[in-house]
N, C-alpha and C positions, 0 to 999 in steps of 0.2 A: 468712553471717558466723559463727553459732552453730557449724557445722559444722567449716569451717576451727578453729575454739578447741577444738573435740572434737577431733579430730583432732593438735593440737599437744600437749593435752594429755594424750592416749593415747602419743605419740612419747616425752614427756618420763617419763610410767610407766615405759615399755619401756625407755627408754634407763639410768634408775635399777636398770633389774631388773635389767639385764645386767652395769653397773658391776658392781652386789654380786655377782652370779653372776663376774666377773674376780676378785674379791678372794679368791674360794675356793678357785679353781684355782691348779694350783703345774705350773710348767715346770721339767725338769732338764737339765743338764747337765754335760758332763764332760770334763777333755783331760788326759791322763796324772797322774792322782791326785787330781786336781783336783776338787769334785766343788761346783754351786753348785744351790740351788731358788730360782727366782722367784715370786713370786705373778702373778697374771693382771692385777692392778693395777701393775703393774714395780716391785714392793720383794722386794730380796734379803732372804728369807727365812733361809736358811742355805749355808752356805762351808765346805767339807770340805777338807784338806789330808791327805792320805794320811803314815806317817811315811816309806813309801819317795819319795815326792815331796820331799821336806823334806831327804833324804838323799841325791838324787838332782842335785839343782837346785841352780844357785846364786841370788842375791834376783835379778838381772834374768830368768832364765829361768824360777823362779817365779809372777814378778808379769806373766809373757807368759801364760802357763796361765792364772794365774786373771782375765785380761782375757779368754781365749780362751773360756773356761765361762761367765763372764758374760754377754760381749755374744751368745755365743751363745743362750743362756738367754730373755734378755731379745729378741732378735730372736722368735724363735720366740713370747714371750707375745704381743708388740704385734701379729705376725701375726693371732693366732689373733682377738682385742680389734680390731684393726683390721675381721677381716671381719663379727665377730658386731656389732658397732655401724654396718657400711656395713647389714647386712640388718634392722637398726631403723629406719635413716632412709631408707633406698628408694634408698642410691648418693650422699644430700648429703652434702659434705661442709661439716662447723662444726667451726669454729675450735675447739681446746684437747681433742677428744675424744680423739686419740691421732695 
């Protein structure tokens, strides 16, 4: 039994280390001006609007770009968080980690 508690409590280490190691990395992205950083933890860090975008675009063709940068941004962190938290827990998957 001691073990199995070593053990969960080594995972629960790991698992903390990597969160913070997610919060430091920044993912980018971009789609014609457009320009967004994610953090590794999925918070929009910063949102770049070029002024030939601004000049370019009208607000629906705009707000298509900057959903385009985003969600692209943010796919690519949760990828990366998704795998580095599967090779903490050995492939389980628990609930709320991403």
């Amino acid at each position: 039994m001691g073990d199995i508690l070593k053990r969960v409590k080594q995972m629960q280490e790991d698992l903390k280390k990597v969160q913070d190691e997610l919060k430091e990395e920044s993912y980018e992205s971009s789609a014609e001006g457009v320009r967004c950083v994610v953090s590794g933890d999925m918070e929009l860090k910063k949102l770049e609007i070029s002024p030939a975008a601004l000049k370019n675009s009208d607000a629906a063709r705009l707000e298509l770009l900057v959903s385009e940068a985003v969600s692209s941004a943010m796919h690519e962190a949760k990828s990366v968080a998704k795998d580095k938290l599967r090779r903490v827990t050995g492939g389980m998957s628990i609930p709320g980690l991403f």
